[in-house]
C-alpha positions in Angstrom: -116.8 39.6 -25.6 -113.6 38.0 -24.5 -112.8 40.1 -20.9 -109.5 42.2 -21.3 -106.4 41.5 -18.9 -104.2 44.3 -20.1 -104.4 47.3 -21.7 -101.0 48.6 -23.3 -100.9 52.2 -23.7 -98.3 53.9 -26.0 -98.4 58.1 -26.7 -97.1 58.6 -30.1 -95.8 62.0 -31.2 -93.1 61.9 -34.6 -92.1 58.4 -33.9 -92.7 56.9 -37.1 -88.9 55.1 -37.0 -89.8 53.1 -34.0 -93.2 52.9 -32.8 -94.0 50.1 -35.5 -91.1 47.6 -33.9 -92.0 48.6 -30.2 -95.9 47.4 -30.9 -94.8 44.5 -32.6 -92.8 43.5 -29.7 -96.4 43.6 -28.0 -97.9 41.8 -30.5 -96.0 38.7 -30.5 -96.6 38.3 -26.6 -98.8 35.0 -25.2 -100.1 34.7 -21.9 -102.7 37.5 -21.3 -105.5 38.9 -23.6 -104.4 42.1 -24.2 -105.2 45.3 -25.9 -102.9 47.9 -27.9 -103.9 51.6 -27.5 -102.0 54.0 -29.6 -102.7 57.8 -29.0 -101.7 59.8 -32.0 -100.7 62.7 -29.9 -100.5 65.3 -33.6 -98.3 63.4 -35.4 -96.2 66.2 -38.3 -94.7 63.2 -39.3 -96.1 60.0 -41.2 -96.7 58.3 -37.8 -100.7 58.3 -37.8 -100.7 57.1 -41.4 -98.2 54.7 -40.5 -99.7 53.1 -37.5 -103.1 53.0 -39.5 -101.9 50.9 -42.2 -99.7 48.1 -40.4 -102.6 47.6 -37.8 -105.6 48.4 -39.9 -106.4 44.3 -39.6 -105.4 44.0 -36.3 -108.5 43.8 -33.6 -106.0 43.9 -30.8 -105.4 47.3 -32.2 -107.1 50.5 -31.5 -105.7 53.8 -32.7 -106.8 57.4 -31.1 -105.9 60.5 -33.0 -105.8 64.0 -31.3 -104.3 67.6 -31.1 -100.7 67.7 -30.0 -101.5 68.1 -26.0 -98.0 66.2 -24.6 -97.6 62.7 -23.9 -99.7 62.9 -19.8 -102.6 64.2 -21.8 -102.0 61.2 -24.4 -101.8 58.8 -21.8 -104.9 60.2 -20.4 -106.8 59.7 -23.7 -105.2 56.2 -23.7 -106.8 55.3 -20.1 -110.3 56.9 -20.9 -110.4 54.4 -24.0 -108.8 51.0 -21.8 -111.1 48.0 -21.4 -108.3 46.3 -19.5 -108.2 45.3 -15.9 -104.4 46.1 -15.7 -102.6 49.5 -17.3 -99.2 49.3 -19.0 -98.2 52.5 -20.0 -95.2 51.8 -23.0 -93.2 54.1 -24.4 -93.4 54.2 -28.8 -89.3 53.4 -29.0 -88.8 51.0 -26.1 -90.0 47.0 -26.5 -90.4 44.2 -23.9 -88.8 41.1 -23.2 -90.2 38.3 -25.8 -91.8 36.5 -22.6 -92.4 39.3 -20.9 -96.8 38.6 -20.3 -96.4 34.6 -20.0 -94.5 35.3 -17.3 -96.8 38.3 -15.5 -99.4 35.9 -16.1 -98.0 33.4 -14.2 -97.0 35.8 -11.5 -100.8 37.1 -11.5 -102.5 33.4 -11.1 -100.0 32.7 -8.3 -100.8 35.6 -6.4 -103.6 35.0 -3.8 -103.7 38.8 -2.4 -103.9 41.5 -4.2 -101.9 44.5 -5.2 -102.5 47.8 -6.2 -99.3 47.6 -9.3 -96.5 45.4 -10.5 -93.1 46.6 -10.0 -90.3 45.4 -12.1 -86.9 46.1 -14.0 -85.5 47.3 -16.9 -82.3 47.8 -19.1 -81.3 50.6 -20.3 -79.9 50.5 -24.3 -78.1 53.0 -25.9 -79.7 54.1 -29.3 -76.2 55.1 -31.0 -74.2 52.2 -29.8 -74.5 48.7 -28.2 -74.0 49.9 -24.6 -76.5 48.0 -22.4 -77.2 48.9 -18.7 -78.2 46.1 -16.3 -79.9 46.3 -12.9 -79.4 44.6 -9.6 -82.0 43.8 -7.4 -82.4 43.3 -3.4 -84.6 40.0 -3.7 -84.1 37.3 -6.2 -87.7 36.2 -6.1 -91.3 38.1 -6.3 -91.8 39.4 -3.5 -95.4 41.0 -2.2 -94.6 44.4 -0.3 -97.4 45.7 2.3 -98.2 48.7 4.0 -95.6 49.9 5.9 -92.9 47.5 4.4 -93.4 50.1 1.0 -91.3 52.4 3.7 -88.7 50.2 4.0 -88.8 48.7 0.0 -88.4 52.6 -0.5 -85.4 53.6 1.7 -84.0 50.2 0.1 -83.7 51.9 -3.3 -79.9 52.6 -4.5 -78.9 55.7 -6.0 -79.2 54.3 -9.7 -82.8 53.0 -9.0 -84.6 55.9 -10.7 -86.0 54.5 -13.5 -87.5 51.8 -11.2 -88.7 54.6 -9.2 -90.0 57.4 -11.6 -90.8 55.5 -14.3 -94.5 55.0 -15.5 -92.9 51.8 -17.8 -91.8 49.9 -14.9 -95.2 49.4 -13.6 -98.5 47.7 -14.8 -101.6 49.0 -12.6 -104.5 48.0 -11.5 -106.9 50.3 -13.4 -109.2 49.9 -10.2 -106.7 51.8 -8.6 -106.2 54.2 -11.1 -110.2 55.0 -11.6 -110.6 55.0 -7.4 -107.7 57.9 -6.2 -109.0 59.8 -9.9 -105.1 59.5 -11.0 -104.5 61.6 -14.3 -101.1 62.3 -15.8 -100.5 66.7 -15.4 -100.1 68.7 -18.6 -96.2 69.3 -17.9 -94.6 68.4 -21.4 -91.8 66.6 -19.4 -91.7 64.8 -16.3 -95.2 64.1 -15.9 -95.0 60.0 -15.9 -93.0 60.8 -12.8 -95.1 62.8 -11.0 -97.5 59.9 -11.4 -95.5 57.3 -10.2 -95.2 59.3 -7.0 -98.8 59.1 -6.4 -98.6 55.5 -7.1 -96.3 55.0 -4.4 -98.2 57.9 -2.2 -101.2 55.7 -2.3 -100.6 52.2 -3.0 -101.4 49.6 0.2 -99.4 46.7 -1.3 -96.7 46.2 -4.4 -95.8 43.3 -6.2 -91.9 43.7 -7.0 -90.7 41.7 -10.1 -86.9 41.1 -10.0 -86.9 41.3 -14.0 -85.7 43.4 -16.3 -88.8 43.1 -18.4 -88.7 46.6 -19.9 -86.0 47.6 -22.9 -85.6 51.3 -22.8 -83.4 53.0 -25.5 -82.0 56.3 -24.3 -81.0 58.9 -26.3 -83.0 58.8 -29.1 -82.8 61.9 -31.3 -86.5 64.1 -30.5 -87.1 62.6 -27.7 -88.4 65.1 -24.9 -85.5 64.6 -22.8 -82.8 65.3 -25.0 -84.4 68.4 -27.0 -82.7 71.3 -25.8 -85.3 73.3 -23.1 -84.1 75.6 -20.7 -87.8 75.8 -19.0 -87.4 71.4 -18.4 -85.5 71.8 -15.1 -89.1 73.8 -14.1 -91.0 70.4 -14.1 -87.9 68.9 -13.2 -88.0 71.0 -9.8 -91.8 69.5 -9.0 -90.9 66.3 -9.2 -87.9 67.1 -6.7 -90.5 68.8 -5.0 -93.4 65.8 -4.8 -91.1 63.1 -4.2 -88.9 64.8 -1.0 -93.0 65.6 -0.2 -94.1 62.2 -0.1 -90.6 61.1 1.5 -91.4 63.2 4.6 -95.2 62.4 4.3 -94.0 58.6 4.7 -91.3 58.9 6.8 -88.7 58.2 4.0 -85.0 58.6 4.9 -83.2 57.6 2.0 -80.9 60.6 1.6 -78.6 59.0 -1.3 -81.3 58.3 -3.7 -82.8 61.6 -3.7 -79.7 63.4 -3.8 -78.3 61.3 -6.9 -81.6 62.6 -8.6 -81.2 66.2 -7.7 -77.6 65.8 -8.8 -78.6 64.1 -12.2 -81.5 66.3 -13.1 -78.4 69.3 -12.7 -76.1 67.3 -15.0 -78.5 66.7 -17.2 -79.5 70.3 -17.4 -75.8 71.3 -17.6 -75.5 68.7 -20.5 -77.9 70.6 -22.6 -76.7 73.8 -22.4 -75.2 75.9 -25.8 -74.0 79.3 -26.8 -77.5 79.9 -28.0 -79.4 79.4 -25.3 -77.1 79.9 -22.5 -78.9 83.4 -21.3 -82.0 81.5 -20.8 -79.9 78.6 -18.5 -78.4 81.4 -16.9 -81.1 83.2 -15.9 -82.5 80.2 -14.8 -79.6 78.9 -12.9 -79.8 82.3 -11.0 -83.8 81.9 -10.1 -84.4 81.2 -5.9 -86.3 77.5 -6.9 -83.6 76.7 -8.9 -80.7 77.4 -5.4 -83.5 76.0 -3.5 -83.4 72.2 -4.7 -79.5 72.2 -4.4 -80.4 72.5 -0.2 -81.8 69.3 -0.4 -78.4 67.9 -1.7 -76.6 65.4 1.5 -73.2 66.4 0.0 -71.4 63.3 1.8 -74.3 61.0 0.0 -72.5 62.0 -3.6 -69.8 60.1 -5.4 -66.5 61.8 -6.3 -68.0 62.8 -9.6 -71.6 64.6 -8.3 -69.8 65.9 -5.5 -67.9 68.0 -8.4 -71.3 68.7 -10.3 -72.5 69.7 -7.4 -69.9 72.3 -7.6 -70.1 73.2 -11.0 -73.8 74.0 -10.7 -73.1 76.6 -8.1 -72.0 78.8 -11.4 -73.6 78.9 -14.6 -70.7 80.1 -17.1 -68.2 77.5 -15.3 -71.2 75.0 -16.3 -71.5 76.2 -19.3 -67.4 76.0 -20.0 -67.8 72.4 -18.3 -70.7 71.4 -20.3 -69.2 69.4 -23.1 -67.3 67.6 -20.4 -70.4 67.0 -18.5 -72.4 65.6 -21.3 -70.3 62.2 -21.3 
């Protein structure tokens, strides 16, 4: 059998409008062998009977049904089943770049050290309109980050650099790496594909950062976990505030901006979500000591003009909730 270079991961819950283009966009790559692993997460939808019969025919394709148990528990299932030396984990309404594994394969025969995971970019795509997001990058080449230069790569990171950061789609892994610190995505329904790309960073001796916006994420979508209304969210929300200012004093991390612009986006996106039906439950929350507790982590003087007056607004939760409509553009 024909060894296995990468294994690409997708959870699939209710996704049968997009999960079909996002694996074709896999499909059509060149440059690695890969594998496809979908992970029918208890699909209400036609998604497993979708999935079934487009890729029926297709070797590359391997298709993993199981009761609804969130997307970390998916991904888990995913990584138990992966024959590949490298993990992507994709999400089912995002695609890649068209030459997107020709050119990681490249990278990966030109590298003569190792690393523990790929690094790279993506753009951001509105799912309602044609709004696209670029990013900008410190280094205009590959570049190989060591031991205690992951420190400095780190405090390097701008304010807007959390999807680089936090997300699991912006990194391929060694699965070596993965088996040897036991890594396994928690149960949290949200925000678990961050909490593991803290570890990831926590533990990794070396980094190979890819100045390429390889990734195609399309926000917004309709569903999706972070834009279903759910007052308990900003709970999971709070560990990963939690694990990542954890790891930043573990490491010796000073980059104050950064991880104030996330505790100042995970408020406005909690703000954004808020209605007249479930504004007791916000409220409540709002009120709770962990909730006042991340806000202390704030560097006010870190914020732009326009967090420093969310940060403001989340001091109350009725003037939130009269702001909210605001807040949500």
């Amino acid at each position: 059998m024909k060894k296995v270079d990468l294994s690409v991961v997708f959870p699939a819950y209710n996704v049968e409008k997009y999960i079909i283009n996002s694996v074709h966009s896999v499909l059509k790559q060149r440059g690695l062998n890969f594998e496809v692993i979908i992970v029918d997460d208890g699909s209400t939808d036609g998604t497993l009977n979708l999935v079934k019969s487009a890729f029926k025919d297709n070797s590359k394709v391997k298709i993993i049904h199981q009761n609804n148990k969130g997307s970390g528990e998916a991904r888990n299932t995913g990584l138990k089943y992966a024959l590949g030396k490298w993990i992507f984990f994709m999400d089912p309404d995002d695609i890649i770049a068209n030459d997107m594994f020709e050119k990681i394969s490249v990278l990966l025969k030109s590298q003569s050290q190792d690393f523990d995971f790929m690094l790279f970019g993506s753009q951001t795509r509105n799912f309602h309109n044609d709004s696209i997001v670029n990013q900008k990058f410190n280094y205009n080449s590959p570049k190989l980050i060591k031991n205690d230069e992951i420190v400095e790569f780190i405090n390097s990171f701008k304010e807007k650099d959390t999807n680089l950061f936090y997300s699991v789609w912006t990194k391929i892994i060694k699965k070596e790496f993965i088996i040897k610190n036991n890594f396994l995505f928690t149960k949290h329904k949200t925000s678990q594909d961050a909490i593991f790309s803290i570890k990831l960073y926590d533990r990794a001796n070396s980094i190979l950062f890819v100045p390429e916006e390889f990734y195609y994420y399309f926000a917004k979508r309709e569903g999706s976990a972070q834009t279903r209304n759910n007052p308990n969210k900003i709970n999971n929300e709070i560990v990963v505030v939690n694990e990542t200012r954890k790891m930043f004093i573990n490491k010796g991390i000073k980059n104050d901006a950064f991880l104030s612009y996330f505790i100042m986006l995970v408020v406005k996106s909690e703000i954004s979500q808020m209605n007249k039906e479930n504004y007791s439950t916000f409220h409540k929350i709002f009120r709770e000591k962990k909730s006042k507790e991340i806000l202390k982590y704030v560097k006010f003087k870190k914020l732009t003009l326009r967090y420093k007056i969310f940060y403001f607004t989340s001091m109350n939760s009725f003037i939130s909730y009269l702001l909210s409509g605001l807040i949500k553009n």
